[in-house]
C-alpha positions, -999 to +999 in steps of 0.1 A: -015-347+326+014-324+318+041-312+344+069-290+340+086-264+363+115-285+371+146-265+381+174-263+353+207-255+378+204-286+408+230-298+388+262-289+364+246-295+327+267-313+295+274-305+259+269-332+233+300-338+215+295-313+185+280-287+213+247-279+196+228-299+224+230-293+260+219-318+286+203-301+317+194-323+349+160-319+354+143-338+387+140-369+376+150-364+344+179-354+318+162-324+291+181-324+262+179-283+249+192-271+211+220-244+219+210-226+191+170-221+194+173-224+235+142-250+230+141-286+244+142-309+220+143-345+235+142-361+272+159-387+288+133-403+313+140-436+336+151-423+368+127-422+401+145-398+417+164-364+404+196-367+383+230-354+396+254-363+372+251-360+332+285-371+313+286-372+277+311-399+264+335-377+246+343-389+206+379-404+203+386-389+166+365-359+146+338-387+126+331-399+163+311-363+170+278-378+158+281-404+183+254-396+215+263-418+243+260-406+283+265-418+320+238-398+342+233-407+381+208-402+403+195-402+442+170-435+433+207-455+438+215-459+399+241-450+369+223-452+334+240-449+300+223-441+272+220-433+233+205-399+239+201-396+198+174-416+203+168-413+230+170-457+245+182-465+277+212-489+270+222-502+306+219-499+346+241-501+373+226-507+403+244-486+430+219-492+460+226-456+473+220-425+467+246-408+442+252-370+450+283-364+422+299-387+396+332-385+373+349-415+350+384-405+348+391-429+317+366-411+294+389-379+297+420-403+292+437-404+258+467-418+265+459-454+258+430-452+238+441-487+221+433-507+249+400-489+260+380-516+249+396-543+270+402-524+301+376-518+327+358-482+331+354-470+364+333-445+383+338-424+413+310-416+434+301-399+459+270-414+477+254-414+508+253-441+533+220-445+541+226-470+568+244-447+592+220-436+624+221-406+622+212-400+662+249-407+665+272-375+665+295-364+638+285-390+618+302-396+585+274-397+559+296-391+527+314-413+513+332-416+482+335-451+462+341-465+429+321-486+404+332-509+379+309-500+347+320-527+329+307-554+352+277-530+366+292-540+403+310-517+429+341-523+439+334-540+471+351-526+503+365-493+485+354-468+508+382-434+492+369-408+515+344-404+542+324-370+547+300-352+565+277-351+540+281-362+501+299-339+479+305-327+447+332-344+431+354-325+407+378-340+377+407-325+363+407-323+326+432-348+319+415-374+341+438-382+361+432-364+395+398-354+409+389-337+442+362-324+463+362-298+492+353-307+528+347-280+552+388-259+558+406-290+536+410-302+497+412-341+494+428-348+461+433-383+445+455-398+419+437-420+391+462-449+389+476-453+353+464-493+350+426-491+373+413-518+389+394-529+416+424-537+436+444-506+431+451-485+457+443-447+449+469-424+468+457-386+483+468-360+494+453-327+515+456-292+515+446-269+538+430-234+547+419-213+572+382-206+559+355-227+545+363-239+507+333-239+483+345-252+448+377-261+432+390-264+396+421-283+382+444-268+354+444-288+322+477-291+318+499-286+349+499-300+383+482-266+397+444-266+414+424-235+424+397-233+449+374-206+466+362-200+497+331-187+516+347-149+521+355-147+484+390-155+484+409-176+455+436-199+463+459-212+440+483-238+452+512-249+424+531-281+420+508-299+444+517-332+453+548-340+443+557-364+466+530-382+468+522-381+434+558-381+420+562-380+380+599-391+382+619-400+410+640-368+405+612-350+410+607-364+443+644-361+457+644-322+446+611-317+466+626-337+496+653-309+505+626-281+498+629-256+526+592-244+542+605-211+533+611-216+495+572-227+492+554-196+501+514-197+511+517-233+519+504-244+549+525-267+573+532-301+560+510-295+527+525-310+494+526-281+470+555-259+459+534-222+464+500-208+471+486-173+457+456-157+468+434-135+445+402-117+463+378-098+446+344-116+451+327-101+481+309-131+487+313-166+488+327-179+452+307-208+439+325-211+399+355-216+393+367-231+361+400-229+339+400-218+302+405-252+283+445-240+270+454-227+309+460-195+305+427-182+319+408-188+354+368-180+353+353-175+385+318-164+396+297-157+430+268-146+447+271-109+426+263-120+397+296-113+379+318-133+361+356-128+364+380-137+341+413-143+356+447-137+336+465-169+350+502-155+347+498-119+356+463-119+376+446-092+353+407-093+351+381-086+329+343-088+337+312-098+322+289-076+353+254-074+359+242-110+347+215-103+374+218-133+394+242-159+413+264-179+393+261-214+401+280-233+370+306-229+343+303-256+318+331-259+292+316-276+256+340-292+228+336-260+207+364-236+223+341-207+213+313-224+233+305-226+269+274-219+297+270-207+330+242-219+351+225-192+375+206-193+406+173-182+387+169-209+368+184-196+336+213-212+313+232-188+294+247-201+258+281-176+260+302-171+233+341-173+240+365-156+245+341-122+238+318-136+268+288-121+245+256-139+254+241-158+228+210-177+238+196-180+273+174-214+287+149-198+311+130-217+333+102-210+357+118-186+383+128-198+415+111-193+445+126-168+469+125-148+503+107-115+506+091-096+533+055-102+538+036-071+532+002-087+531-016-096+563-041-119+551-042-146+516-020-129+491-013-156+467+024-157+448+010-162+413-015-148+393-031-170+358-040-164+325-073-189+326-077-188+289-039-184+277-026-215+303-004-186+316+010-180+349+026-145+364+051-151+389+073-126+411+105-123+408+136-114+431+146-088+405+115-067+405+103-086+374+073-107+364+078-136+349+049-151+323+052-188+318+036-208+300+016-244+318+014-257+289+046-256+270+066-251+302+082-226+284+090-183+299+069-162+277+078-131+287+095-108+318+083-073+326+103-050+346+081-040+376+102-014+394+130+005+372+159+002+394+193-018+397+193-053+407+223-068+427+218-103+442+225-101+478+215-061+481+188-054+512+153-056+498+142-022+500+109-020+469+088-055+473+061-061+445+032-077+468+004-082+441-002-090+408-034-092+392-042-101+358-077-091+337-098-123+325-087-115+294-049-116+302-046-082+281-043-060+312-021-058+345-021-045+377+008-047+401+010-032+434+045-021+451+058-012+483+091+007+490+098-002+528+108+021+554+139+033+557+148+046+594+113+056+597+110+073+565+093+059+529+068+030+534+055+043+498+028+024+482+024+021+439-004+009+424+006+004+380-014-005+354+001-022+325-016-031+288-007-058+267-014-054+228+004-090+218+003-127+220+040-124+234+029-108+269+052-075+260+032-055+285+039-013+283+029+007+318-002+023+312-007+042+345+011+048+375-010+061+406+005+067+438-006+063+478-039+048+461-054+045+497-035+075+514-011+057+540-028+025+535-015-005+518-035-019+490-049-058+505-065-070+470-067-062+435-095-073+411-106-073+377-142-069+360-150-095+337-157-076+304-155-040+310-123-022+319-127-016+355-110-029+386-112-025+423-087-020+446-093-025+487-073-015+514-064-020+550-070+014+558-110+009+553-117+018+516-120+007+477-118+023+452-130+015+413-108+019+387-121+030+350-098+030+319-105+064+299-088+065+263-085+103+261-098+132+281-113+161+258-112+199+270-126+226+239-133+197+216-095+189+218-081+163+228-050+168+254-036+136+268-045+101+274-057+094+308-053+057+311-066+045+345-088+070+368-108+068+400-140+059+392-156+059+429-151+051+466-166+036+490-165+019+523-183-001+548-182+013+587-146+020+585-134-015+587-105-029+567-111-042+532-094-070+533-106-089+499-127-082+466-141-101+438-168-094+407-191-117+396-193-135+362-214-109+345-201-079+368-233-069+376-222-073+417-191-065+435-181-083+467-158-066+488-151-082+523-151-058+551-133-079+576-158-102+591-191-095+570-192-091+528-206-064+510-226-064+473-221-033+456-234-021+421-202-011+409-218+011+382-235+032+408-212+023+438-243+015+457-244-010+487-265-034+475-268-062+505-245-070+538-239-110+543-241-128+570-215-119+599-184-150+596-164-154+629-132-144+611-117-120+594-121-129+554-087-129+534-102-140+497-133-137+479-143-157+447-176-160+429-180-199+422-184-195+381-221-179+367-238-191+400-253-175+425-226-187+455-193-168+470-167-183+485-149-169+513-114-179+533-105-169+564-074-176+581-054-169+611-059-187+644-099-198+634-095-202+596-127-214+582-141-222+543-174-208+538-201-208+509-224-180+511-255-176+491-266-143+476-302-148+471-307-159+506-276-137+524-268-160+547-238-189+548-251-221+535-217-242+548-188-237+561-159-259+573-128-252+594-103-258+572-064-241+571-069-230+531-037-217+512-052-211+481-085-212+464-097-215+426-132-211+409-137-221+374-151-196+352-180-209+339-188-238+357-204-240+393-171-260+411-142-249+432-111-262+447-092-253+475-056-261+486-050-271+520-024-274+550-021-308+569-009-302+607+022-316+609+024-358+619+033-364+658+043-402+652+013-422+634+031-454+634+031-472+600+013-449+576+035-419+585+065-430+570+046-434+538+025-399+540+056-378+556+065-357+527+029-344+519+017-319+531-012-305+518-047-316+501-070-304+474-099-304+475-131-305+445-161-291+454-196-284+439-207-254+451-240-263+462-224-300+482-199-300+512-191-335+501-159-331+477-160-346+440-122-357+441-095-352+465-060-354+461-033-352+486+004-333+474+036-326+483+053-290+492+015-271+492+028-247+519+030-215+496+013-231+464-011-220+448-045-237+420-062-223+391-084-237+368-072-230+332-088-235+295-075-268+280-084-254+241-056-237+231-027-248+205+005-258+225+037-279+220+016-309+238-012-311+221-016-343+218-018-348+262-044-320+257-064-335+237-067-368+258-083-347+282-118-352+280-123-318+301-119-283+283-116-270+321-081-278+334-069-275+366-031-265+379-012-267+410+020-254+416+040-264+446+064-242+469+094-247+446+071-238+415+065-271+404+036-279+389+009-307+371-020-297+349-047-323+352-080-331+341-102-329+373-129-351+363-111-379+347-105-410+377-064-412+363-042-399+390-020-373+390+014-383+397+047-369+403+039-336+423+004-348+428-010-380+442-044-398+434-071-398+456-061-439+453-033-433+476-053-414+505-057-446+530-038-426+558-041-388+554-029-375+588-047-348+607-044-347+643-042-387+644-076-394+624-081-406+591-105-407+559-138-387+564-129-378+598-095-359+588-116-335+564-148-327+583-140-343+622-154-370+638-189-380+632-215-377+665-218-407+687-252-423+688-257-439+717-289-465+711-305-484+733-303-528+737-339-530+725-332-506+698-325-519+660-304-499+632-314-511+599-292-506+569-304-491+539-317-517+515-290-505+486-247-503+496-236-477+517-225-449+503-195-440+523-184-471+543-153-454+559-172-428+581-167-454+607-138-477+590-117-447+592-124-429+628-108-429+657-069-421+666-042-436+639-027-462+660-059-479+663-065-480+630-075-517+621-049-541+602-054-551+568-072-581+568-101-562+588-101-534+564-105-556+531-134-573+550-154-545+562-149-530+523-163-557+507-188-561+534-199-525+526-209-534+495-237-562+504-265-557+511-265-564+546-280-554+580-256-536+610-248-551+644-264-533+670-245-508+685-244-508+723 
């Protein structure tokens, strides 16, 4: 099994000490990256729930760079430390709640480095108290506490701060304030000099008119920045002084301070002035000061990052980074640092020329976009033999990532135009189709309406003549149905053809043509041409699909499917009428089956046979997605669970899944292997070819199955599995193991799949003899009914084992 397509920015990453590693929180995990290759290079793995915090224990002289020690926290309730050189897990500290943010002020500390090893270390968390109710109103959920490391115990009773909801703690340089924002209001603390559990930790608060979003600390002097949600910067000096006093002369002078000789501050606020800088037009989410003072970074929603002259307020910009900036990470190496954006990219950045000099890419992010499709238009489109998959992007691009090395291949610019996060969506790239041999692309656009006006549709060709996925555009054809949009795009198998249907009651097949030749000289190169049209009583064509040799096309005209010879663009044979409109077509492998998916308020899942034209099953089932492997006769399909109206017991356990797949053989409505997932709303399956050299070779070849099959989840998540082999999946997929209460409408087992089994009603004087072998599925009747009648466990264990002697059935009455 192999996962991968974990996000890279749900946390602020770490530099090891001689900054040429970067530690990236990823889910569950801490993915430990070379800054100079941009390639992962080791993993720290322990955690059961996603990491939040990654601090690398900084050296105390120049020989202690090689050193490789960290703290990370997570949500599963613990704080790990760890020699990531190795990488061994050295200790845990139970926390028993979930930790949102972390900081250890006396790692940042030099001051009395002598003593460090007899002296405690302590953490500050911020957790969540899970034992609130949270029926009650404005309840305080956040909360922000310290741990004693040394003795792997919190410091019982030390409750700092109290929230709405956890937040992100931030920690001033010198470790000896840290802070966090809470809605209008900065709560600032001051580490005591001599820690302990016992000592009390004074704070102050400053406040603001407008939501605060992040805050940063100068390294040097008592000055703390923070933004807020209209893209202002604050900048309050000489903050508590009272409170915080250095000398007691200090606090006398600030005692006679007149309101009006501390300008900006707000009523009884301890600072001695607050500036305000506003150039962000949105919210400002980095902030970050240079590690000698003099400079102020900030960041936003536009994708630009600002760098702030601290003394005069001068700027300089590094623009168009394409994305929101989430993180600014500072590394030992002055000439070092990273931002962390909102598409799951880390950018290496060299300092203080802000040049970019290596980029981590993940898997892209998924994102909002209008819905141009009517029917099954799924996000992602696979390479089956390259382990590829070709994903959307919010910047017009299409990202090529690889399953198997969870590593970005490639990124093709769709539509040549501008990208600025937070712009109206005005071009949307609805479809992406990619040839079985991976070497060729189609990609249809849409540029929406603009007061009535536009609504243009593109249909691109694109060829690929590398292993890289560098794809050139080939062929640009527009308004390929007239005023109609374009519903499904489809490949042929071995030649270069594909179909395009539309809404607006046509298809059309597309030939490639090398060169067209007028005189016996040769003028231009075509590229891509109509090759024919057709259509079927003027309905919508709604879905398309070859079959393995190409010998048949299948194009769905809205309730009924049509076989074309796509040489001749002959109608060949009209299938059986189904009930509701078709949304996807697939050819299950080299046999003679299709599969069609209908949605909408009657979906259904239905297996049509060619030879005989006429439906050979068919269940009503709500399908998102829907796979057929290449060359063998099988076929998943991905599918919704209705939403869980109290099922007692079980639903607590089965609340955060979702959806279901589903193996089939195409000629048995009885699945091979089912396995229930999490997030399947917007996911999408594929069956992929497990023979190919990759970066985890070794978990390939403990596959026993040269057919693979992949799931990615809403948040582009995903597992590559081995569909025959009985080991679970786990992680974004569970085993068919787990499947004891799969909710559907309150029913369970066989019944939540197919519905409840007909009553027979037999007479007294009627007998019902078993069969003389074990039944071969016992739970048609363990399993049906509504959930809360569901029988307790000692029943259940008894009628199972039961079910497997050789017995005779009570009569029923």
């Amino acid at each position: 099994m192999i996962t991968g397509g974990k996000s890279f920015v749900s946390a602020p990453p770490a530099f090891s000490n001689d900054a040429k590693r970067l530690l990236v929180c990823t889910g569950p995990a801490v993915s430990i990256f070379s800054t100079s290759t941009g390639l992962q290079i080791s993993s720290l793995e322990g955690h059961t729930a996603p990491v939040t915090s990654v601090i690398v224990v900084p050296a105390s002289s120049p020989a202690g760079k090689v050193l490789c020690f960290c703290w990370t926290a997570s949500l599963d309730g613990t704080i790990r430390y760890w020699d990531f050189s190795v990488p061994e897990l050295m200790k845990t500290v139970e926390v028993k709640m979930p930790v949102y943010s972390m900081v250890i002020p006396s790692l940042l500390d030099q001051t009395d480095k002598d003593n460090e090893k007899q002296a405690p270390v302590f953490a500050y968390v911020s957790v969540e108290d899970t034992a609130v109710q949270e029926k009650k109103a404005k309840t305080l959920r956040g909360q922000i506490r310290k741990c004693n490391l040394t003795v792997s115990r919190m410091a019982g009773g030390v409750v700092l701060g109290e929230t709405p909801q956890p937040e992100l703690i931030t920690i001033s340089p010198s470790g000896k304030f840290f802070g966090i924002h809470n809605k209008r209001r900065l709560h600032i603390w001051k580490v005591p000099a001599s820690d302990s559990e016992r000592n009390v930790v004074k704070k102050i608060t400053l406040h603001h008119t407008k939501g605060l979003t992040v805050l940063a600390f100068h390294p040097t002097e008592r000055i703390v920045a923070a933004g807020d949600i209209s893209g202002r910067i604050l900048i309050w000096r000489g903050f508590g002084s009272q409170t915080f006093p250095i000398s007691n002369k200090v606090v006398n002078r600030r005692l006679i301070n007149n309101e009006e000789e501390r300008p900006g501050v707000r009523d009884d606020d301890e600072a001695d002035s607050c500036s305000t800088w506003h150039w962000h037009p949105s919210e400002v989410n980095v902030l970050s000061f240079s590690s000698d003072g003099a400079y102020l970074y900030s960041g936003g929603r536009e994708g630009v990052f600002v760098v702030w002259q601290l003394d005069t307020g001068k700027k300089k910009f590094l623009p168009r980074i394409g994305s929101p900036l989430l993180y600014f990470t500072d590394s030992p190496d002055p000439s070092l640092s990273s931002i962390s954006c909102a598409d799951n990219q880390i950018h290496i950045l060299k300092m203080p020329s802000m040049e970019i000099l290596k980029s981590i890419s993940g898997i892209k992010l998924p994102f909002s976009f209008p819905d141009i499709n009517k029917g099954l238009c799924s996000k992602f489109a696979f390479d089956h033999s390259a382990g590829l998959v070709a994903l959307r992007t919010e910047n017009y691009c299409v990202q090529f990532y690889s399953l198997f090395d969870d590593l970005e291949i490639s990124e093709v610019q769709v539509c040549e135009r501008n990208h600025q996060p937070g712009d109206e969506v005005t071009v949307v790239v609805n479809l992406v189709a990619l040839s079985p041999d991976g070497s060729t692309m189609c990609t249809s656009e849409v540029k929406l309406p603009e007061e009535g006006i536009g609504d243009l549709v593109c249909l691109k060709f694109w060829a690929s003549d590398s292993l890289n996925k560098s794809f050139s555009l080939s062929t640009i054809i527009y308004e390929p149905h007239r005023d109609a949009g374009v519903s499904a795009v489809a490949f042929h198998p071995t030649r270069q053809m594909a179909v395009s249907a539309s809404y607006g009651g046509d298809f059309k097949i597309w030939v490639f043509h090398d060169e067209i030749q007028q005189n016996r000289e040769r003028l231009q190169n075509s590229g891509w041409i109509c090759h024919s049209v057709g259509s079927y009583k003027k309905k919508p064509m709604t879905a398309a699909a070859f079959s393995a040799d190409g010998s048949v096309l299948a194009v769905a005209a809205e309730t009924v499917i049509t076989l074309w010879d796509p040489e001749n663009n002959v109608l060949v044979a009209v299938l059986g009428e189904i009930h509701t409109p078709i949304t996807s077509l697939s050819f299950a492998g080299k046999s003679e089956y299709l599969v069609a998916v209908s949605r909408g308020l009657k979906p259904q899942l239905s297996v049509c046979s060619m030879s005989k034209l006429s439906v050979s099953w068919s269940y009503k089932l709500q399908v998102e997605d829907l796979a057929c492997a290449v060359d063998l006769s099988m076929f998943a399909v991905l599918l919704l669970l209705p939403k869980s109206t109290g099922m007692g017991s079980n639903e607590q356990k089965f609340q955060d899944r979702d959806g279901i797949i589903l193996l089939f053989n195409v000629t048995d409505p009885v699945p091979v292997a089912t396995w229930s997932v999490r997030k399947a709303k917007g996911g999408g399956l594929a069956f992929i070819q497990g023979n190919r050299p990759s970066f985890q070779q070794n978990v390939l070849d403990s596959m026993s199955s040269q057919v693979l099959l992949a799931y990615i989840d809403s948040d582009h998540e995903y597992v590559v599995f081995d569909p025959h082999n009985n080991e679970a999946p786990v992680l974004s997929l569970n085993g068919r193991e787990h499947l004891a209460a799969i909710e559907e409408k309150g029913q369970f087992g066989y019944a939540s799949i197919y519905g409840e089994l007909p009553e027979f009603k037999l007479k007294g004087n009627q007998n019902l003899l078993a069969p003389s072998g074990p039944s071969e599925r016992p739970w048609e009747t363990i399993f049906s009914g509504s959930s809360h009648n569901l029988p307790p466990l000692t029943k259940l264990c008894s009628a199972f084992l039961e079910s497997l002697l050789e017995k005779r059935t009570a009569i029923v009455e």
